[in-house]
Biopython code that builds the backbone (N, CA, C, O; Angstrom):
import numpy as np
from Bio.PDB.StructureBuilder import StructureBuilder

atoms = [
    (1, "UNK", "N", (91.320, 105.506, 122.103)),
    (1, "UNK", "CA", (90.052, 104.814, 122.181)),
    (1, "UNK", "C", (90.111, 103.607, 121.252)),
    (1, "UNK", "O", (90.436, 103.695, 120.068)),
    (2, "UNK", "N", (89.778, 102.485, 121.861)),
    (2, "UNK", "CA", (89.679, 101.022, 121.238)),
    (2, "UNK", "C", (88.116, 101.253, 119.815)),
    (2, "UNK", "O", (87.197, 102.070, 119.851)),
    (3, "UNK", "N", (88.361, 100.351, 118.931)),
    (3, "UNK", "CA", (87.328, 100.365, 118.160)),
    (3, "UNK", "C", (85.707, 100.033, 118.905)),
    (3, "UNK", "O", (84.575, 100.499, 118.774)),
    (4, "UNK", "N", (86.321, 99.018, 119.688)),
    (4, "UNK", "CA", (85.356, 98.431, 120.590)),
    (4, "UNK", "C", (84.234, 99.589, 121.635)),
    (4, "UNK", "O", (83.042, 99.565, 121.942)),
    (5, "UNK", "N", (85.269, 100.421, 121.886)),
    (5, "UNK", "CA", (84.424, 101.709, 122.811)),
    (5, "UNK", "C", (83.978, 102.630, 121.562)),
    (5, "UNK", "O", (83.051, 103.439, 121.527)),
    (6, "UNK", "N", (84.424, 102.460, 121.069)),
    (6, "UNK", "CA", (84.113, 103.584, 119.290)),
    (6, "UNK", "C", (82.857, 103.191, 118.827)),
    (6, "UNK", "O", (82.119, 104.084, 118.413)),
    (7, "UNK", "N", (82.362, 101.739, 118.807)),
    (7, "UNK", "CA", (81.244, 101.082, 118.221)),
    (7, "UNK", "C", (80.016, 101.178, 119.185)),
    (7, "UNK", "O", (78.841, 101.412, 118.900)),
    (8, "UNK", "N", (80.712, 100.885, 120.653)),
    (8, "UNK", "CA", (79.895, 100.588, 121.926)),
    (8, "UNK", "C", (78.936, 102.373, 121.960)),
    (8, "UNK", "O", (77.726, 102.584, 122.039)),
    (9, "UNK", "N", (80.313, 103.542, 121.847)),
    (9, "UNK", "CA", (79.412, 104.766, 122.374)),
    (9, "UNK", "C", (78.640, 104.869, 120.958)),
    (9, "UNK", "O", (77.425, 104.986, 121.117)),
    (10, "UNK", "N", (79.104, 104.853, 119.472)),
    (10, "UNK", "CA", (77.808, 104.951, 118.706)),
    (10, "UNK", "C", (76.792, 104.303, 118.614)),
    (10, "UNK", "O", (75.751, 104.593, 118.024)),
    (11, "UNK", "N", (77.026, 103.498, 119.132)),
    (11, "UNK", "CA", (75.342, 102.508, 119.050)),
    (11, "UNK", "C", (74.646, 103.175, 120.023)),
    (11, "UNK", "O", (73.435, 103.339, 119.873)),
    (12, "UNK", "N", (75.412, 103.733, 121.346)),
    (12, "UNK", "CA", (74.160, 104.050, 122.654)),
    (12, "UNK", "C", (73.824, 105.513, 121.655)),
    (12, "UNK", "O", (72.626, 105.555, 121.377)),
    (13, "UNK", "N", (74.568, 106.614, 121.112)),
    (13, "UNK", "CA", (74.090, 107.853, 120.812)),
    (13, "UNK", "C", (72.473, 107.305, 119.423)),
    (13, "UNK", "O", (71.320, 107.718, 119.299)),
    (14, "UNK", "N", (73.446, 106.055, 118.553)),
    (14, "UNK", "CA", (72.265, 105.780, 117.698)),
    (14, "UNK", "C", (71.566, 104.522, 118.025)),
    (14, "UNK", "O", (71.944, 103.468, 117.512)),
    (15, "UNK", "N", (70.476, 104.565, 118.926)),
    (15, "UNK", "CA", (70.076, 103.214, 119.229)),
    (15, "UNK", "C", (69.035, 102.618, 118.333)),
    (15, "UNK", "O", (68.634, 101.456, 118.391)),
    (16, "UNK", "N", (68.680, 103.459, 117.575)),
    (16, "UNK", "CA", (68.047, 102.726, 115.830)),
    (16, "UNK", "C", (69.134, 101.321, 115.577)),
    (16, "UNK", "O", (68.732, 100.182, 115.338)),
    (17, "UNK", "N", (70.247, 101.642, 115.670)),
    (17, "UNK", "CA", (71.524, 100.470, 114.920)),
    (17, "UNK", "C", (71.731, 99.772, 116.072)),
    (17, "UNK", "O", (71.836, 99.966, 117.284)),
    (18, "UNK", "N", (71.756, 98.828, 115.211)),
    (18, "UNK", "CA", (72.377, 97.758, 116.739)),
    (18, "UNK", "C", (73.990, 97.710, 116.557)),
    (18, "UNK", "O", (74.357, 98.396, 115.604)),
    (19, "UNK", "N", (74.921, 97.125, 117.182)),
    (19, "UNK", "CA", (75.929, 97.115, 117.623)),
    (19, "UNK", "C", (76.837, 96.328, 116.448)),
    (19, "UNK", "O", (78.056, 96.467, 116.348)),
    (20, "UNK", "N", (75.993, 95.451, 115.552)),
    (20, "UNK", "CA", (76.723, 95.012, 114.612)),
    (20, "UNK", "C", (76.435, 95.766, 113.595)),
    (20, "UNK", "O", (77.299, 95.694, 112.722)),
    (21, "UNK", "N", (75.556, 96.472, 113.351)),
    (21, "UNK", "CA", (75.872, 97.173, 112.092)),
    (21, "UNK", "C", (76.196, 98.797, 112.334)),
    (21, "UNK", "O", (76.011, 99.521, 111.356)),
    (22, "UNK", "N", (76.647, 99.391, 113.521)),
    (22, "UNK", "CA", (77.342, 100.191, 113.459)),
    (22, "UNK", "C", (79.034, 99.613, 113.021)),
    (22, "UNK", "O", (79.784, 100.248, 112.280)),
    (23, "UNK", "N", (79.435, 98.058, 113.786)),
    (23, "UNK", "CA", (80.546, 97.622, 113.279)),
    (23, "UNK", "C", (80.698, 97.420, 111.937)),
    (23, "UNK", "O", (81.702, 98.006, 111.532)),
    (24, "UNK", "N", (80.121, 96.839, 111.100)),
    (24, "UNK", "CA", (79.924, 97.172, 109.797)),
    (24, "UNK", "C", (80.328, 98.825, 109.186)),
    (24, "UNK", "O", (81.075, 99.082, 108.241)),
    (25, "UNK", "N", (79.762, 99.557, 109.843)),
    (25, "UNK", "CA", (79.841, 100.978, 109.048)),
    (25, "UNK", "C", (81.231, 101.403, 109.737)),
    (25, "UNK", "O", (81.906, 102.077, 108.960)),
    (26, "UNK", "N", (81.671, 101.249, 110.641)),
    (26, "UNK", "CA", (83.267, 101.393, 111.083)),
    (26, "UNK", "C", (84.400, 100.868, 109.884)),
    (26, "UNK", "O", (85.336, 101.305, 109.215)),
    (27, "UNK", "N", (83.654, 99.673, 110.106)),
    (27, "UNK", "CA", (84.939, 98.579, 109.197)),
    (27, "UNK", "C", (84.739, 98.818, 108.034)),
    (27, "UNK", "O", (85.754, 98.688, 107.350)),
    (28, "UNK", "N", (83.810, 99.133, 107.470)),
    (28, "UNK", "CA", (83.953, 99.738, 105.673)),
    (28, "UNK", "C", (84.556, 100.948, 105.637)),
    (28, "UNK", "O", (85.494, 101.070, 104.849)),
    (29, "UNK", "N", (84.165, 102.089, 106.461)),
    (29, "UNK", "CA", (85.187, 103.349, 106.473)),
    (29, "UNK", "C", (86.679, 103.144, 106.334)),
    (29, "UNK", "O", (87.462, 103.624, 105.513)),
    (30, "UNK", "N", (86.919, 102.130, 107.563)),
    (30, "UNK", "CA", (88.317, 101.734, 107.603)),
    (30, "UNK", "C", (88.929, 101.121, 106.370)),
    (30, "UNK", "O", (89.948, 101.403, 105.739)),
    (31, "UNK", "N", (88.029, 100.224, 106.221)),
    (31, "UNK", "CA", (88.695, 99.633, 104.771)),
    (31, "UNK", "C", (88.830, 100.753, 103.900)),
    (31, "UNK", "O", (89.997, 101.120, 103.765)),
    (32, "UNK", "N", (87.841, 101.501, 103.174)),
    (32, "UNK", "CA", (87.881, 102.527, 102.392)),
    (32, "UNK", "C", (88.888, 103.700, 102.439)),
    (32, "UNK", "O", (89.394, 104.080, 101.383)),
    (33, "UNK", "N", (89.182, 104.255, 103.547)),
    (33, "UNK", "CA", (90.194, 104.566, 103.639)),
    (33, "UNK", "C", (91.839, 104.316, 103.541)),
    (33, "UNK", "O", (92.678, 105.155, 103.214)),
    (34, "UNK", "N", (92.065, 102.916, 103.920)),
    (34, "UNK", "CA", (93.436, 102.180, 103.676)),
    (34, "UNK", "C", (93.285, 101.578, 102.258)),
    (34, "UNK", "O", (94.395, 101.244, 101.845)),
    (35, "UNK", "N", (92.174, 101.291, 101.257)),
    (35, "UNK", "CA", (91.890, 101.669, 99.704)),
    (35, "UNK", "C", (92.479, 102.618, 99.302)),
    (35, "UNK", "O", (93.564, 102.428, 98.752)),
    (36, "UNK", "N", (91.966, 103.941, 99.442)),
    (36, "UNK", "CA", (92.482, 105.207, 99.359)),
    (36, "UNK", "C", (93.700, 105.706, 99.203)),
    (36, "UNK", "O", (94.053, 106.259, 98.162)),
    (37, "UNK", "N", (94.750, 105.490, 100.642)),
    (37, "UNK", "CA", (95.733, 105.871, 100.803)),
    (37, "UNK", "C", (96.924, 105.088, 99.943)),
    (37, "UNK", "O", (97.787, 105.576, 99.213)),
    (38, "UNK", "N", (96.642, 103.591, 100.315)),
    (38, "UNK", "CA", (97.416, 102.152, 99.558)),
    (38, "UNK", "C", (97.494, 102.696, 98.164)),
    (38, "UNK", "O", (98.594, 102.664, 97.612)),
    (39, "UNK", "N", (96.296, 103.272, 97.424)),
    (39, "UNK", "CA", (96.503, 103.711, 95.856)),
    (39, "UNK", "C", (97.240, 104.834, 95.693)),
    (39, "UNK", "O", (97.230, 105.412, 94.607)),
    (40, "UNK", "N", (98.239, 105.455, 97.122)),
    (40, "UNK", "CA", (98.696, 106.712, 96.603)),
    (40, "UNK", "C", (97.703, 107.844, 96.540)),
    (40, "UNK", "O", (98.277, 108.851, 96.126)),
    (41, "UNK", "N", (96.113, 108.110, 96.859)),
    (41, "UNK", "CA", (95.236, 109.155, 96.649)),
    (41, "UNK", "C", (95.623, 110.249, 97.694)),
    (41, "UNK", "O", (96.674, 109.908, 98.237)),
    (42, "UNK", "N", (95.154, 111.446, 98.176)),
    (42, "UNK", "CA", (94.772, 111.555, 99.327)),
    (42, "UNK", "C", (93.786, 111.692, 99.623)),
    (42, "UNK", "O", (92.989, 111.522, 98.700)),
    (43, "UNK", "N", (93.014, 112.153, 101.313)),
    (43, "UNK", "CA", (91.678, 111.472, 101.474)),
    (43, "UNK", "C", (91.886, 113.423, 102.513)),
    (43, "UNK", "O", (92.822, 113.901, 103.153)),
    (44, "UNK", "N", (90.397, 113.990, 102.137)),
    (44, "UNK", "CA", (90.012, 114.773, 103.036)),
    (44, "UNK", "C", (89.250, 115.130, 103.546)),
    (44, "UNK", "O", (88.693, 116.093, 103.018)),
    (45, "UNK", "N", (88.778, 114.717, 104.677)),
    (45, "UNK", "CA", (87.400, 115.151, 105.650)),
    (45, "UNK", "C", (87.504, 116.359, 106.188)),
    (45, "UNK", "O", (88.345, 116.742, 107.002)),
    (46, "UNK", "N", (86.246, 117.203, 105.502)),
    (46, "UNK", "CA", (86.669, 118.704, 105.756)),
    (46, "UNK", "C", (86.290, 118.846, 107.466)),
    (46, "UNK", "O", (85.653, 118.015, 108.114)),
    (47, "UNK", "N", (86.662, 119.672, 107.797)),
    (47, "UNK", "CA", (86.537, 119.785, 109.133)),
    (47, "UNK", "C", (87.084, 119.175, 110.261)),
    (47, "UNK", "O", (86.997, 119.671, 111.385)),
    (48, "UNK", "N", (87.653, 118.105, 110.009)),
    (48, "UNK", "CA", (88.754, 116.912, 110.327)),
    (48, "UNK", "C", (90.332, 117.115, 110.036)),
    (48, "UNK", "O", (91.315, 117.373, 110.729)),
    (49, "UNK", "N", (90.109, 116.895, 108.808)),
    (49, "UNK", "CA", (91.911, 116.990, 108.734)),
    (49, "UNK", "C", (92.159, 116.131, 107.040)),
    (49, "UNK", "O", (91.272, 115.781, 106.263)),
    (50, "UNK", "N", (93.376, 116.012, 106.910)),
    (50, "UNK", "CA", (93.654, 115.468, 105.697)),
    (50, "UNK", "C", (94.860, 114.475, 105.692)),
    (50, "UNK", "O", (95.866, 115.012, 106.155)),
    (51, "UNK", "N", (95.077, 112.978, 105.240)),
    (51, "UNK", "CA", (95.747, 112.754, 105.181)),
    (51, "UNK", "C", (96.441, 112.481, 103.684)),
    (51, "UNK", "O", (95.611, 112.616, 102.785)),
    (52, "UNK", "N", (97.795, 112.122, 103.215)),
    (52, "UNK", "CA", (98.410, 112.257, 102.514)),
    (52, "UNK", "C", (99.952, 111.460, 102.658)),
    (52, "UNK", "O", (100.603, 111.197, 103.670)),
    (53, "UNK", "N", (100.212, 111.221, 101.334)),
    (53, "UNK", "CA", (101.193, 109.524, 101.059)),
    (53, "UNK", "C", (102.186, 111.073, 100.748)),
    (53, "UNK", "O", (101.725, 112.080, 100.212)),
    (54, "UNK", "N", (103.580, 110.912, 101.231)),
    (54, "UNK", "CA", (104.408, 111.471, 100.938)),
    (54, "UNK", "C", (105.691, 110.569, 100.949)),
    (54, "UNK", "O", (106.193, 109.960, 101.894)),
    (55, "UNK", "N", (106.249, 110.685, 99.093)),
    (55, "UNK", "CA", (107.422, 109.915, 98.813)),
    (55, "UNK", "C", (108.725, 110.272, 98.994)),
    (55, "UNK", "O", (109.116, 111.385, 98.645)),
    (56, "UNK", "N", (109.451, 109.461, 99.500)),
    (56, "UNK", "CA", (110.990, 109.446, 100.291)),
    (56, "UNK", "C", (111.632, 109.029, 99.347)),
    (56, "UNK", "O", (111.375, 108.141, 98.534)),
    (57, "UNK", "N", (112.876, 109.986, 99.512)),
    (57, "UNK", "CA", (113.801, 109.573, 98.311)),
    (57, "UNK", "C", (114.559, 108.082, 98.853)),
    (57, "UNK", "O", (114.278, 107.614, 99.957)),
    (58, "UNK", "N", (115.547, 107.418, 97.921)),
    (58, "UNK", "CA", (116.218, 106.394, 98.372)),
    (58, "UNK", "C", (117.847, 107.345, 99.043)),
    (58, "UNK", "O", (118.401, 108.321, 98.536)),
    (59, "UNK", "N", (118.215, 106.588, 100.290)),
    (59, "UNK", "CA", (119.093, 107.139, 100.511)),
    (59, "UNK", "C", (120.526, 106.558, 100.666)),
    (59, "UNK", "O", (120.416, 105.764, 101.600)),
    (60, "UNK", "N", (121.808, 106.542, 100.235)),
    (60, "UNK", "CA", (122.512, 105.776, 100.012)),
    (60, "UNK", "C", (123.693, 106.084, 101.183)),
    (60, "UNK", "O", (124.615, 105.340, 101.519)),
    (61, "UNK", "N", (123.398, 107.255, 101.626)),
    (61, "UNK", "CA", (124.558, 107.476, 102.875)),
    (61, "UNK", "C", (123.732, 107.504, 104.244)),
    (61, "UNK", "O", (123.753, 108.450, 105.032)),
    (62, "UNK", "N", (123.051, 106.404, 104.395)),
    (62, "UNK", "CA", (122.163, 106.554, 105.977)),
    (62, "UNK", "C", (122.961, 105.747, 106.733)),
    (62, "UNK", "O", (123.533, 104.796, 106.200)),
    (63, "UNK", "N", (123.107, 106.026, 108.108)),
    (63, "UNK", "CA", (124.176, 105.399, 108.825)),
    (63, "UNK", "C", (123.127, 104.289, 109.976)),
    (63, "UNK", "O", (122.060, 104.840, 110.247)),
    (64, "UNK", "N", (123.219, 103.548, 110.324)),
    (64, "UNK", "CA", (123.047, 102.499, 111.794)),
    (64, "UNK", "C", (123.774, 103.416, 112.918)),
    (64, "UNK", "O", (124.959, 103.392, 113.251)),
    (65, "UNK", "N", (122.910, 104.084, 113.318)),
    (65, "UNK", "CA", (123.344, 104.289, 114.773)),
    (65, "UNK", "C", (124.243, 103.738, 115.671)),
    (65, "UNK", "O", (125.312, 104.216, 116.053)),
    (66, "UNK", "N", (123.644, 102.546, 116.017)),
    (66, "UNK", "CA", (124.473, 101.718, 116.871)),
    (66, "UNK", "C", (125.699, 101.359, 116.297)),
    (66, "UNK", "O", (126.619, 101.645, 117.063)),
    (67, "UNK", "N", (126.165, 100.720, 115.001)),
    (67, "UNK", "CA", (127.238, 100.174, 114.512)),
    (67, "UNK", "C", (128.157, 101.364, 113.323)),
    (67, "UNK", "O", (129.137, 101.096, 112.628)),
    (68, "UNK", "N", (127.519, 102.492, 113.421)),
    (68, "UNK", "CA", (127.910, 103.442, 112.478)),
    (68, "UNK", "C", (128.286, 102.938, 111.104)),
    (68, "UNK", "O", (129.097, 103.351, 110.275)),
    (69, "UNK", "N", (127.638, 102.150, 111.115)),
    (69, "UNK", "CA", (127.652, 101.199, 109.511)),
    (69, "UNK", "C", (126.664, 101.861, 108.257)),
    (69, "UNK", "O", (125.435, 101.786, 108.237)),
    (70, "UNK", "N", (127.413, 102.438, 107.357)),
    (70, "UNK", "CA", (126.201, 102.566, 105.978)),
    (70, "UNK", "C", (125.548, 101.783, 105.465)),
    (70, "UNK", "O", (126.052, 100.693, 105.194)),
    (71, "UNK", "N", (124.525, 101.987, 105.224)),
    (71, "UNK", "CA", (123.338, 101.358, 104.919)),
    (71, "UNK", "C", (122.334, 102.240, 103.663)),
    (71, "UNK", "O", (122.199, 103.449, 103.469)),
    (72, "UNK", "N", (121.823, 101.210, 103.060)),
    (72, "UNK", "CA", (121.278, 102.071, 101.921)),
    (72, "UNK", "C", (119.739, 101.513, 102.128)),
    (72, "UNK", "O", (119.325, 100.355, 102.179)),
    (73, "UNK", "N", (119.031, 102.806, 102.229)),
    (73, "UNK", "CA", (117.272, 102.874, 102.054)),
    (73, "UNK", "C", (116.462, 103.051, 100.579)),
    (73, "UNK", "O", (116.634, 104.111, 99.976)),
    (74, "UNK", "N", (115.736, 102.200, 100.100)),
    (74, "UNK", "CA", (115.593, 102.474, 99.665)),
    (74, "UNK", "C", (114.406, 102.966, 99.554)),
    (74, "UNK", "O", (113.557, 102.849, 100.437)),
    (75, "UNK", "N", (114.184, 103.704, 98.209)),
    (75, "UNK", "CA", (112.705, 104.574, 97.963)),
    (75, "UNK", "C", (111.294, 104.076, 98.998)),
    (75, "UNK", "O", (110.893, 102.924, 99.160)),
    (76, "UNK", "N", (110.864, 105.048, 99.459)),
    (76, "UNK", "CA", (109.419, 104.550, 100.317)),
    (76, "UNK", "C", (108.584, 105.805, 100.480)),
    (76, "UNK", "O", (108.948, 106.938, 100.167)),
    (77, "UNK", "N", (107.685, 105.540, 100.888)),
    (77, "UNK", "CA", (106.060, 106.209, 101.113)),
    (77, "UNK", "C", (106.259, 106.336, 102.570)),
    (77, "UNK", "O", (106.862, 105.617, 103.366)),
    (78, "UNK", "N", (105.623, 107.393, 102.711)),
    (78, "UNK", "CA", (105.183, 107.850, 104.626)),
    (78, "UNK", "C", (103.865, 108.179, 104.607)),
    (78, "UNK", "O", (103.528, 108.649, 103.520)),
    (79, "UNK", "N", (103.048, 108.107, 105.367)),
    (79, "UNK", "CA", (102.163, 108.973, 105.789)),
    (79, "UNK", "C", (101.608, 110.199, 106.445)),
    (79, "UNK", "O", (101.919, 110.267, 107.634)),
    (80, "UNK", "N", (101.017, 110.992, 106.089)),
    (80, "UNK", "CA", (101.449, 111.922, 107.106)),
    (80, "UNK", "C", (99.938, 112.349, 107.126)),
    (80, "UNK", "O", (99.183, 111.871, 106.279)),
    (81, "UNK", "N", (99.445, 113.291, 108.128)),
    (81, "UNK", "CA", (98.219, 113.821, 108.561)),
    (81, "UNK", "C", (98.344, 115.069, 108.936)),
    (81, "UNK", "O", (99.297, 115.365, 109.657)),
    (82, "UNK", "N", (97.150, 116.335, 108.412)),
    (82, "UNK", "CA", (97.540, 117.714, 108.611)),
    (82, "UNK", "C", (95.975, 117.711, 109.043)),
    (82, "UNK", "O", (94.996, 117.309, 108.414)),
    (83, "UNK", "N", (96.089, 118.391, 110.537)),
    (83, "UNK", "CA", (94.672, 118.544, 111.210)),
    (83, "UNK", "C", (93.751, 120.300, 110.604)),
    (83, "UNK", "O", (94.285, 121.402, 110.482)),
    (84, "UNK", "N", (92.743, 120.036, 110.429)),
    (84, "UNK", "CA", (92.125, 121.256, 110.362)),
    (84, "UNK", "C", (91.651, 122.365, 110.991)),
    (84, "UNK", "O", (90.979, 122.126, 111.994)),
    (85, "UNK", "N", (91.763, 123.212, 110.774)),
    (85, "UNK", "CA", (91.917, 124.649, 111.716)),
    (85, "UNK", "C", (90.910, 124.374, 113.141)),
    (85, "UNK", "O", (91.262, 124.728, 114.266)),
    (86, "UNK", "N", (89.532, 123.636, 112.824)),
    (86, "UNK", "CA", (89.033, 123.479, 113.339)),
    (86, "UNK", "C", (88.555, 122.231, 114.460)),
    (86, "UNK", "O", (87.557, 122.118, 115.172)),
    (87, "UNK", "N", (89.722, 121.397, 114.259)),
    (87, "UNK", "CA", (90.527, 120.697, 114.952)),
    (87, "UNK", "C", (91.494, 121.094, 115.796)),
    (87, "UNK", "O", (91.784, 120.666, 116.914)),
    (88, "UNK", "N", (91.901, 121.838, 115.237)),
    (88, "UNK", "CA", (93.166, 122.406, 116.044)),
    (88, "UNK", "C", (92.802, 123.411, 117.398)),
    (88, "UNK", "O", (93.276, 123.555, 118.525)),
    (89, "UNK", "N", (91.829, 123.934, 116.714)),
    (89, "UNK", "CA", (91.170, 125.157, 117.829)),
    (89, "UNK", "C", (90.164, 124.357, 118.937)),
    (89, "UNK", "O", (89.843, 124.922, 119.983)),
    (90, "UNK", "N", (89.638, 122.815, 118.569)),
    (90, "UNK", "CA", (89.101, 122.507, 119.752)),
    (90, "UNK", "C", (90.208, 121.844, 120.856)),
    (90, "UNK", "O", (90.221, 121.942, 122.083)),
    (91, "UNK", "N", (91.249, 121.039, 119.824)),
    (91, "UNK", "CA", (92.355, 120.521, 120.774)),
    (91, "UNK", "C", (92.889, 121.620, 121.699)),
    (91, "UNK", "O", (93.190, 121.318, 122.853)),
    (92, "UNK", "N", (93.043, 123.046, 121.202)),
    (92, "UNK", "CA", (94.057, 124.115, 122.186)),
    (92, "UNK", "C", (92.523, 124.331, 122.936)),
    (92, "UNK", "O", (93.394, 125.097, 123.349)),
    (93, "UNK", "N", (91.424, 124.435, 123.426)),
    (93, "UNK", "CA", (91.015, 125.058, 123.935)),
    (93, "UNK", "C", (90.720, 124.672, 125.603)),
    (93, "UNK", "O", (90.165, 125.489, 126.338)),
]
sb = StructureBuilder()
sb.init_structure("model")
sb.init_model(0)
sb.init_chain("A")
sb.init_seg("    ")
for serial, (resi, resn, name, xyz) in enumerate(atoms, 1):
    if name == "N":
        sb.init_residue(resn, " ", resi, " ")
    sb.init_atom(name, np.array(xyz, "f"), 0.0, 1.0, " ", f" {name:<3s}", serial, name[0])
structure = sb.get_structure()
């Protein structure tokens, strides 16, 4: 789902807000969240799920596929996301 249909169906469920200031309350979440994560925190919406910065070692024997050439990685951050039980049980159902 585009942000655009994200903003469009909350405004029809809340028609108190008009269409720009549900965009407003999108785009500060968003920001606030990539705040969050960027500082290394993690962020958890109960009932949702949790995400979380997980650090990668540097690796000095990683190969190129294509050219079987070593190559060295260094140290980095991933992201990762763990859904909540109650997430999980509406997705299987």
């Amino acid at each position: 789902m585009s942000s655009r249909k994200l903003i469009k169906q909350l405004q029809e469920k809340n028609s108190k807000l008009s269409q720009s200031e549900v965009s407003v309350v999108i785009n500060t979440l968003i920001e606030n969240i990539n705040n969050i994560l960027g500082n290394g925190s993690n962020l958890e919406i109960r009932g949702f799920g949790r995400w979380f910065v997980k650090k990668l070692k540097k690796n000095f024997n990683a190969r190129n596929p294509a050219t079987n050439e070593l190559i060295y990685k260094p140290e980095r951050y991933r992201l990762r996301f763990k859904s909540s039980k109650n997430l999980k049980k509406k997705i299987n159902e």
